[in-house]
C-alpha positions as MATLAB code, in Angstrom:
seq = 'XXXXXXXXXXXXXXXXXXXXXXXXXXXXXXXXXXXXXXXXXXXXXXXXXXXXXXXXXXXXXXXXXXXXXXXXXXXXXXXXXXXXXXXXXXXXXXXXXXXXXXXXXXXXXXXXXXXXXXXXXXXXXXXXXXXXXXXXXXXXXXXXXXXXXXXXXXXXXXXXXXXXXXXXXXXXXXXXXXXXXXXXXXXXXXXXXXXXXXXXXXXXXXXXXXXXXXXXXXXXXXXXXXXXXXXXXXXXXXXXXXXXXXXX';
ca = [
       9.886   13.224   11.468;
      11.128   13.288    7.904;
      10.559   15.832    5.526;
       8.618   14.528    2.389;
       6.703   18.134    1.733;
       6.104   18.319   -2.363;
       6.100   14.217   -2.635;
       3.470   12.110   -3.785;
       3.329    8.756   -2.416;
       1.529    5.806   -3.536;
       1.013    3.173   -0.744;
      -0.907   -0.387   -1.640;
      -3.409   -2.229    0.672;
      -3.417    1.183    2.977;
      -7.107    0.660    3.974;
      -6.111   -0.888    7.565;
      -3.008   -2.454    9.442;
       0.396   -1.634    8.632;
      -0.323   -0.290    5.468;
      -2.919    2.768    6.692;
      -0.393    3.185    9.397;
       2.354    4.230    6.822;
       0.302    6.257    4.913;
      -0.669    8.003    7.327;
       2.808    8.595    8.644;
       3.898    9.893    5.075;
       0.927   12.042    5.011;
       1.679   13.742    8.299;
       5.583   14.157    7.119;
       4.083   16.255    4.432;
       3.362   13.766    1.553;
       0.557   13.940   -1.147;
      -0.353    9.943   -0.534;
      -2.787    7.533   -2.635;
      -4.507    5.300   -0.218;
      -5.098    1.983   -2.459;
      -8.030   -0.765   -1.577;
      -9.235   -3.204   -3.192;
     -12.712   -4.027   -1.726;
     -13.417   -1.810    1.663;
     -13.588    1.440   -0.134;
     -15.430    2.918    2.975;
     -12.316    1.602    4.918;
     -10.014    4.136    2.424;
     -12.675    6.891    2.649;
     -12.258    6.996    6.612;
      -8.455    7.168    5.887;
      -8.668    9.930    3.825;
     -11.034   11.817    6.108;
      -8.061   11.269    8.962;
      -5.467   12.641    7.455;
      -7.353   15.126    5.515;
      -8.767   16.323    8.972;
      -5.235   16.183    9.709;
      -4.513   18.902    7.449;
      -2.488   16.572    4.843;
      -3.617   15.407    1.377;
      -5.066   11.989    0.384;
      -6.789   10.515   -2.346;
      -8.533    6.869   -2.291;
      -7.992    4.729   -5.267;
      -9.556    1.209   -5.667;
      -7.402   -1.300   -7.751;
      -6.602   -5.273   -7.803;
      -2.919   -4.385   -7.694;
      -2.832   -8.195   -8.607;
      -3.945   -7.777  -12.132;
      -2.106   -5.729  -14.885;
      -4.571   -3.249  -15.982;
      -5.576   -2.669  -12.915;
      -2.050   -1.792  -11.400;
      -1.192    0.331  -14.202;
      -4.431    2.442  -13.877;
      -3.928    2.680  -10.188;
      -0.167    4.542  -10.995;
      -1.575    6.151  -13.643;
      -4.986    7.326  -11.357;
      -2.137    8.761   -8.821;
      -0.281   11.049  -11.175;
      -2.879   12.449  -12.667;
      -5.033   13.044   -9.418;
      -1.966   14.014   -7.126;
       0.256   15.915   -9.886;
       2.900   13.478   -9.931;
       4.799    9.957   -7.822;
       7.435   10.100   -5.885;
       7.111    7.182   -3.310;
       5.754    3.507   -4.019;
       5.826    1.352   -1.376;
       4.114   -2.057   -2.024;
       2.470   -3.189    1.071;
      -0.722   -5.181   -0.061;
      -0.698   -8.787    1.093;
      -3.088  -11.703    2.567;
      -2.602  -15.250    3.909;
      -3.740  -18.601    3.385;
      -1.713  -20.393    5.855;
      -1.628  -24.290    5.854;
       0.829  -27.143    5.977;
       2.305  -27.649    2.565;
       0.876  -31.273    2.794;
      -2.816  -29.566    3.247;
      -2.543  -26.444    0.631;
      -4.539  -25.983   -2.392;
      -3.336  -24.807   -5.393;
      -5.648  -21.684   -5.234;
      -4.156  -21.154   -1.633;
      -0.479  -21.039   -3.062;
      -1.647  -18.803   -6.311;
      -3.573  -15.739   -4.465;
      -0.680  -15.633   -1.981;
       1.796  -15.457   -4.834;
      -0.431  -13.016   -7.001;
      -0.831  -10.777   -4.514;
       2.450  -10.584   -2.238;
       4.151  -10.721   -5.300;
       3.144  -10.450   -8.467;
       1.751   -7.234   -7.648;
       5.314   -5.712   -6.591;
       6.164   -6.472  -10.305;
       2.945   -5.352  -11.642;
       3.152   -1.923  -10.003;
       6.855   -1.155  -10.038;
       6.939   -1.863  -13.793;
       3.948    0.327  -13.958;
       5.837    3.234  -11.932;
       9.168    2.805  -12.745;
       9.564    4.539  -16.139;
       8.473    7.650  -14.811;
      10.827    7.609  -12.059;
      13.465    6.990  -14.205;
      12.593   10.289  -16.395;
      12.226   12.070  -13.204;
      15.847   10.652  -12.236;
      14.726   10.175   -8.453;
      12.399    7.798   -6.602;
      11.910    5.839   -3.498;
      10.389    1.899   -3.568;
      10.228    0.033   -0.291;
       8.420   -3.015   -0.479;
       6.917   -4.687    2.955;
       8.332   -8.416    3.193;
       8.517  -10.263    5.869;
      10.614  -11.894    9.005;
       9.163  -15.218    7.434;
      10.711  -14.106    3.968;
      14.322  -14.413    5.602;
      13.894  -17.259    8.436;
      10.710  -19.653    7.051;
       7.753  -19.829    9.033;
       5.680  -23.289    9.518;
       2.565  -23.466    7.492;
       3.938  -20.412    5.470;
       5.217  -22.219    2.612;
       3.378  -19.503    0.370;
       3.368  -16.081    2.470;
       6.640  -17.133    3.085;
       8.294  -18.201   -0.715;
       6.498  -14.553   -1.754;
       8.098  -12.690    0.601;
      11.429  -14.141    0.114;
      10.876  -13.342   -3.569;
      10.240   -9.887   -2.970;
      13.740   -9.560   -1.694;
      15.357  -11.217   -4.364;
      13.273   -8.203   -6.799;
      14.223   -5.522   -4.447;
      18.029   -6.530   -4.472;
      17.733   -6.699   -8.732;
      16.058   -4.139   -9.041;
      18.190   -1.631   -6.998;
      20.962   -2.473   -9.165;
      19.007   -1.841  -12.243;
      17.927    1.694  -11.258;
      20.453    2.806   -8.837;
      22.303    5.034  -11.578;
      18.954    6.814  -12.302;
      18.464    8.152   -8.621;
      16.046    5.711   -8.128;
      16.681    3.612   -4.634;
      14.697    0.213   -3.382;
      14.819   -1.362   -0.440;
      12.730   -3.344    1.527;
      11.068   -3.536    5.213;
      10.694   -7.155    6.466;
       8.541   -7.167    9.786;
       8.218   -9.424   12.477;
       5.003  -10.064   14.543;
       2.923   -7.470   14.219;
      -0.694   -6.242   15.670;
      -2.615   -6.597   13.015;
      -5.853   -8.657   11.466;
      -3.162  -10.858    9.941;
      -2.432  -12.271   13.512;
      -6.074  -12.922   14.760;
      -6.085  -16.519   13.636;
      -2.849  -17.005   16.050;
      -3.515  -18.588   19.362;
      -2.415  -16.763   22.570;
      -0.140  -19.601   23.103;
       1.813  -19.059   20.697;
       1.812  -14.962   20.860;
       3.097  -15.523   24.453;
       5.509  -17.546   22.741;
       6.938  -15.151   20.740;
       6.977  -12.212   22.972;
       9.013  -14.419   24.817;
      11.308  -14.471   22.159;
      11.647  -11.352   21.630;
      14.499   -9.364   23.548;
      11.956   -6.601   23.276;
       9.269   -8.268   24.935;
       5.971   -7.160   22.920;
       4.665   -7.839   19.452;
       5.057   -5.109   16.758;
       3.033   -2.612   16.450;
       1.798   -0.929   12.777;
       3.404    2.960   13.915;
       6.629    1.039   13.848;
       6.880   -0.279   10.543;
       5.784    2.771    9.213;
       8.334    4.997   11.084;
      10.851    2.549    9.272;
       8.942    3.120    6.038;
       9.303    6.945    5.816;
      13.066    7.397    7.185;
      13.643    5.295    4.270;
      11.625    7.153    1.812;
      13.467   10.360    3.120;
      16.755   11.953    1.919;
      18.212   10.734    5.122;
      18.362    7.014    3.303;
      19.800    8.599    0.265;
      22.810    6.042    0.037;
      20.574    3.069    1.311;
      19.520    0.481   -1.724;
      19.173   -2.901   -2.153;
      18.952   -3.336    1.978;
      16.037   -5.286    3.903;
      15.681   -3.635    7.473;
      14.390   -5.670    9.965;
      11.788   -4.639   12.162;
      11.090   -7.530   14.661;
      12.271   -6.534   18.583;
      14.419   -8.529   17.953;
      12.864  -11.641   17.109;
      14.812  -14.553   15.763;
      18.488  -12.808   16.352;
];
């Protein structure tokens, strides 16, 4: 377990999946943690109740981390409710996934707004007072299909790879103020995002996988807080795979 004790921690889309998962994991490492929604605020609530039951501290914020003013207020919401920020990571995300040849514009923009315009939106919001602070952890949740493509991804996919290409710049802008980012790109994972994939193709990539199983949500987030700990003090600018395997 790392030790995040006195650290607040802001996670994004934390309602369900991978993203409850790590804030739940930061919360029972010791963390003060901001569990951000966007529509299922009973979904948050329940999270709260959990780790608060749990002994830890959580407080549910609601916020379109897609649109400016409501990103900023969401940073803004957890410093002032939790005393402080220590810990972003930007994990909110949905797909629309369709053949290029098939995809509507709206399709391509609400991938792109919120896998990545978001990242922007809330680091920019966060990032001056981690710089004051001289310390700070960002890990942003990409993607497998950020690195290798994915077929009728052409938007989850071109996000994903952006947020990369923002983690890498923006660890180099920041790096002499304390400040490290990295990123987390997961393979196939068990979570509502996989429930329009047949079992065909599941099969298919479990057979792929040296591992021999499909992710599951406790693993990403395990990956999550050893880099949010002191232990990845000298780690920036890095996207860790966390696939079994998948694709090597």
């Amino acid at each position: 377990m790392a030790d995040l004790r006195g650290r607040v921690a802001l996670v994004t889309g934390s309602s369900r999946g991978i993203g409850r998962a790590i804030v739940e994991r930061l919360a029972a490492d010791g963390a003060a943690v901001a569990v951000n929604y966007h529509a299922r605020s009973d979904a948050a609530e329940e999270v709260v109740a959990a780790i608060e039951g749990a002994g830890g501290t959580a407080v549910a914020i609601g916020a379109d981390v897609s649109d400016a003013e409501a990103a900023a207020r969401l940073v803004s919401e957890t410093r002032e409710q939790l005393g402080g920020l220590d810990i972003v990571v930007n994990n909110a995300g949905i797909t629309r996934d369709q053949l290029l040849m098939r995809m509507s514009e709206a399709d391509w923009d609400a991938v792109l707004q919120t896998n990545l315009k978001s990242v922007f939106l809330i680091c920019q919001a966060a990032i001056k007072g981690l710089m004051r602070q001289r310390s700070g952890r960002i890990i942003n949740i990409s993607s497998v299909s950020g690195i290798d493509g994915n077929a009728g991804q052409a938007n989850y996919a071109a996000a994903k790879a952006g947020m990369i290409g923002f983690t890498r710049s923006l660890a180099r802008e920041v790096g002499s103020r304390g400040i490290t980012v990295n990123a987390v790109a997961p393979g196939f994972v068990e979570t509502d995002l996989i429930n329009d994939i047949s079992d065909a193709l599941l099969d298919s990539v479990r057979g792929m996988t040296p591992l021999g199983r499909l992710g599951l949500p406790a693993d990403i987030a395990a990956a999550v807080a050893f880099l949010a700990s002191d232990d990845a003090s000298y780690m920036t600018g890095q996207v860790l795979r966390v696939d079994g395997g998948f694709g090597h």
